[in-house]
N, C-alpha and C positions, 0 to 999 in steps of 0.2 A: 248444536248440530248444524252441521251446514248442507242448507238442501237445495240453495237458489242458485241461479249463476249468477255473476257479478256482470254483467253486460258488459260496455267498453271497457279499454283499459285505462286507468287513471296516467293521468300527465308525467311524466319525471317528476320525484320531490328532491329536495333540497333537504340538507340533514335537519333534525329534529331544534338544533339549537341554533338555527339559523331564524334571522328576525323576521317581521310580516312586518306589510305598509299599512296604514290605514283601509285603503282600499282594498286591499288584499283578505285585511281582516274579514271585511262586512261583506265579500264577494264569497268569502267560503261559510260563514256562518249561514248567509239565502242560498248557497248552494245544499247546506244543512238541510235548512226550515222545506225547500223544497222538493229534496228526496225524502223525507222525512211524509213529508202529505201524500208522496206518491207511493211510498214503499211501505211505513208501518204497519203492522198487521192489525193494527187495533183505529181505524180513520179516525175517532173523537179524539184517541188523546193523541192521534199527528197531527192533529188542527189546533190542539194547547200545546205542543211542544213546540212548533211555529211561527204561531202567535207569541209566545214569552222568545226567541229565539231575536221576531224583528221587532217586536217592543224593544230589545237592548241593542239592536243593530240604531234602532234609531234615535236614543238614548247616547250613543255614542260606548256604550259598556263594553265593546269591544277594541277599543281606538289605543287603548294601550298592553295589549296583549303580549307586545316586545318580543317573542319569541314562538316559533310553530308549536313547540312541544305544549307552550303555556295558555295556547290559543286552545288547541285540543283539548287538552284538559278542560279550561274554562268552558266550551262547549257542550263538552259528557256531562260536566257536573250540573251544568242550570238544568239541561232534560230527564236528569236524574234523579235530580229534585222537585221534578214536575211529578214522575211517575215514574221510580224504578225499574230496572230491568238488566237482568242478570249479562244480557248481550249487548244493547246499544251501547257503542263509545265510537269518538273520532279518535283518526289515528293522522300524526303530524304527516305521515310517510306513506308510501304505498306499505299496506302489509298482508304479510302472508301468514295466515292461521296455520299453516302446515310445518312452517319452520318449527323445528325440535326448541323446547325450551331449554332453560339454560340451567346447568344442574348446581347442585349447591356450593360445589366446588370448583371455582373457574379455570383450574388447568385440568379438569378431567372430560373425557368427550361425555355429551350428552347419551343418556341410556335410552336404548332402540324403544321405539313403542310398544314394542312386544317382548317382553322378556319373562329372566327365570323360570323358566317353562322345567318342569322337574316333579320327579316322583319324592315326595317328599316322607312318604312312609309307603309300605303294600298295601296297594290299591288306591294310596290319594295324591290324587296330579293339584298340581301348583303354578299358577301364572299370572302373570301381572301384564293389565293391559294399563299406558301409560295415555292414550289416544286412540281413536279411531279415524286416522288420517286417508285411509285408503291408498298407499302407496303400492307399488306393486311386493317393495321388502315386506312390508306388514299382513298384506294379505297373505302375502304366501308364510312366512312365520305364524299368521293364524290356522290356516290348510295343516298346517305341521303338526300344531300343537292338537289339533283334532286327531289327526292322521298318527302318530305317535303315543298320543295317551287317552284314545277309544278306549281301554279297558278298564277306566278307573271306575271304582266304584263308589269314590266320593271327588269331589273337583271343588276346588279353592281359586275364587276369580278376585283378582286384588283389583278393587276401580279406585286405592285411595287416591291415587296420582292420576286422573282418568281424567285431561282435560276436555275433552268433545271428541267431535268428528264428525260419520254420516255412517252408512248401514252395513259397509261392505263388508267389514270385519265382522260385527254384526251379525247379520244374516250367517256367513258360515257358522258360529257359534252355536247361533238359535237353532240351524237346521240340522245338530247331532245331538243338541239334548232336550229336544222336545220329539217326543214319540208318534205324537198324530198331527196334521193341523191344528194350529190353534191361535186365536184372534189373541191380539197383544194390548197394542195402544190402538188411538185417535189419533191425524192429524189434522187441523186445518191450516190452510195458505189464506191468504187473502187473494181472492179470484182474479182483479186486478193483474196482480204478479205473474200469472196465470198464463191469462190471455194477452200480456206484454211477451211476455218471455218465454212460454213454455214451461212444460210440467219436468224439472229435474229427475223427478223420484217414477215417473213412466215408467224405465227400464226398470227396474228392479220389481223382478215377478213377486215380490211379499207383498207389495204394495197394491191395493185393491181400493177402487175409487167410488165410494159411494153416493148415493143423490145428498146434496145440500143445496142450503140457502142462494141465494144469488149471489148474495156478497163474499163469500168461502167457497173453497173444494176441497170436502172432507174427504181424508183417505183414511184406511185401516191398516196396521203393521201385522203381518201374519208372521208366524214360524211354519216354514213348510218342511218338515223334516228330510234328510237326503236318504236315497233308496240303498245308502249302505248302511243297514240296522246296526248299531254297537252297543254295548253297557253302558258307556256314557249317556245314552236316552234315558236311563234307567238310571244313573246315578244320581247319589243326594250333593246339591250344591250350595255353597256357601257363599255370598257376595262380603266384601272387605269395603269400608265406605269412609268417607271423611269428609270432613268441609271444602275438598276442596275437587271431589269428585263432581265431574261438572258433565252439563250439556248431554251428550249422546251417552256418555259414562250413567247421569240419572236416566235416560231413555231406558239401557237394559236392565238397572237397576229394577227399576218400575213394573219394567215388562215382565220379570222373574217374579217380582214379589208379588204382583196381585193375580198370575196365574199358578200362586202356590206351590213355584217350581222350585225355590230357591229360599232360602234366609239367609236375611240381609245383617249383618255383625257390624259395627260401629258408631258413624257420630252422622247424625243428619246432612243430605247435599247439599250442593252449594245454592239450589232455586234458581240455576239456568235452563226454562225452563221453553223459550221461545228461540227457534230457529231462523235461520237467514244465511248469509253472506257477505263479503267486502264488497263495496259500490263505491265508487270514485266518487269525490267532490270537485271540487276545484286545486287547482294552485299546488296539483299533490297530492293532496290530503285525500284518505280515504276515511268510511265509518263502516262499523260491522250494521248491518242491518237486519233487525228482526223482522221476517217476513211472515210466522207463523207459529203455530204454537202444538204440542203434543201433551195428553191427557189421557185418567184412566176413565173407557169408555159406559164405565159402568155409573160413573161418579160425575162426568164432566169435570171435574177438580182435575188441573196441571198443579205442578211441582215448584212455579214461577215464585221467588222470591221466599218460599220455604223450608222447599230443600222436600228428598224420599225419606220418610221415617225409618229409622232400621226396625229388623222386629227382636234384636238383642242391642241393647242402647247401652256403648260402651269407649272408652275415647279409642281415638282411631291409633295411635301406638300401642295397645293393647288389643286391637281389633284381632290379628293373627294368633296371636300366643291363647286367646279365647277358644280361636274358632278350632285352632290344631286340639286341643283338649276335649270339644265336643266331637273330634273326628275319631277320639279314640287313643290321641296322644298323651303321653304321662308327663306332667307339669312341666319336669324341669328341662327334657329334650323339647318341650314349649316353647319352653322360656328360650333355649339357646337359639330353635329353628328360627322364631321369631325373630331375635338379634340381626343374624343372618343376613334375614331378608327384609330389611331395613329398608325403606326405599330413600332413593338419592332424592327424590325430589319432594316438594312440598307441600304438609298433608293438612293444612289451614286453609279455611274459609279467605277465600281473596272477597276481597272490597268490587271488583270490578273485573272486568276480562276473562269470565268465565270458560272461555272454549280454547 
């Protein structure tokens, strides 16, 4: 989920397979090690990812990097193997988490973040959210799909292709099928971030700020239900999961399941489980930055590196044609609905780049 602002704007990059100088190299790896002690949500281990970062800046481990892309990489992977995390990487390039990815077919345009919105039997609405980008398309395709299929009496939410995002889409969802208020998650920031930058997540009236520690500002994720009562507050819902349902995709996930609002059908998330945004480095280059982290508040336990358990454990190409059968559907219009709604993109555990 991205919930920080990304301060300045990063310098022009140069393409990805374009070479780096020595000096070049060891100027964006310390520009690394020191966003990294300023920004990580977690201070101990930014002071070991840093520490191991100019240990090989001084070592010279970076001097033959030969190329942006190869330097990036080489970067993600030494703090990766310091301490995993579902979100830190460098990126050769300035990048935009918002750009649509790229679908499995390369002459076919990439499918909108909010699709197959559709009655799929009487009374069970169907929709696939691919992202929570917060675009103005997206929000309003989610306004829609509230506003359109209010009546259902069962609702099927696909997050297997769900790479991240933030609340905006979110929040409308939460607010028509949750009946009363009701407390969700935990977040913390690192305070730091805080009082550098400002609280991104202020404006969003779900968002309720409670006393913490010095070093954090914990907030609460509420559902405030909206003053147009429908059946869908009432309806039973089913969440659709995979490996590679990630970021804000596990946020609602979570949110649904341990407020007992929802069962979860498929294969364990991907364990992106810590929030931030892009922050420029040097010479170009950007890195996604973990700024903080989201948890169930009853448990303190985040999702980080394990992924939301479903509560019917089942592979995620099989996740649909299950859940349509517990809706009431007779196997073999299962089987075919399922087909159907195949999704274009891809429903495997990624190694890295969870949002």
């Amino acid at each position: 989920m991205s919930a920080q602002s990304a301060g300045s704007a990063a310098a022009p990059s140069a393409p990805a397979t374009t070479a780096v100088s020595v000096a070049e190299a060891r100027a964006i790896a310390e520009a690394f090690a020191a966003t990294l002690e300023s920004n990580f949500l977690f201070p101990e281990t930014a002071t070991r990812y840093a520490s191991a970062l100019r240990t090989k800046v001084a070592a010279g481990g970076y001097d033959k990097a030969v190329t942006r892309e190869k330097l990036a990489d080489m970067l993600t992977a030494d703090v990766q193997a310091i301490a995993p995390d579902g979100h830190l990487q460098v990126f050769p390039t300035a990048f935009d988490f918002k750009t649509p990815a790229k679908p499995k077919t390369p002459s076919a345009p990439p499918p909108p973040e909010v699709e197959q919105m559709r009655w799929i039997a009487p009374e069970v609405a169907f929709v696939r959210f691919n992202s929570f980008l917060g675009t103005p398309e997206s929000i309003e395709a989610t306004r829609r799909f509230v506003r359109e299929f209010g009546e259902a009496r069962t609702l099927i939410l696909d997050l297997r292709t769900h790479r991240g995002g933030g609340l905006d889409e979110m929040d409308i969802l939460l607010s028509a099928v949750f009946a009363k208020p009701t407390r969700l998650l935990m977040m913390e920031t690192r305070a730091a971030i805080i009082e550098r930058d400002g609280d991104p997540l202020a404006a969003f009236p779900t968002i309720k700020t409670i006393p913490s520690p010095a070093d954090v500002v914990r907030q609460e994720h509420w559902a405030l239900p909206s003053a147009e009562k429908q059946p869908i507050a009432r309806a039973t819902i089913y969440v659709l999961t995979s490996g590679a349902t990630a970021s804000a995709g596990e946020h609602l996930a979570l949110a649904l399941k341990r407020t007992q609002r929802a069962t979860l059908v498929g294969e364990p998330t991907a364990g992106a489980g810590h929030f931030g945004d892009i922050l420029p480095l040097a010479h170009g280059f950007t890195t996604f930055m973990p700024v903080g982290r989201t948890y169930d508040p009853e448990t303190g336990i985040d999702w980080e590196g394990a992924g939301v358990a479903p509560d019917i454990a089942i592979t995620a190409d099989r996740a649909l044609a299950e859940t349509l059968q517990l809706a009431g559907i007779e196997k073999v219009a299962a089987e075919q609905l399922s087909a159907q709604l195949t999704p274009q993109r891809p429903m495997a555990r990624r190694a890295r780049r969870a949002f």
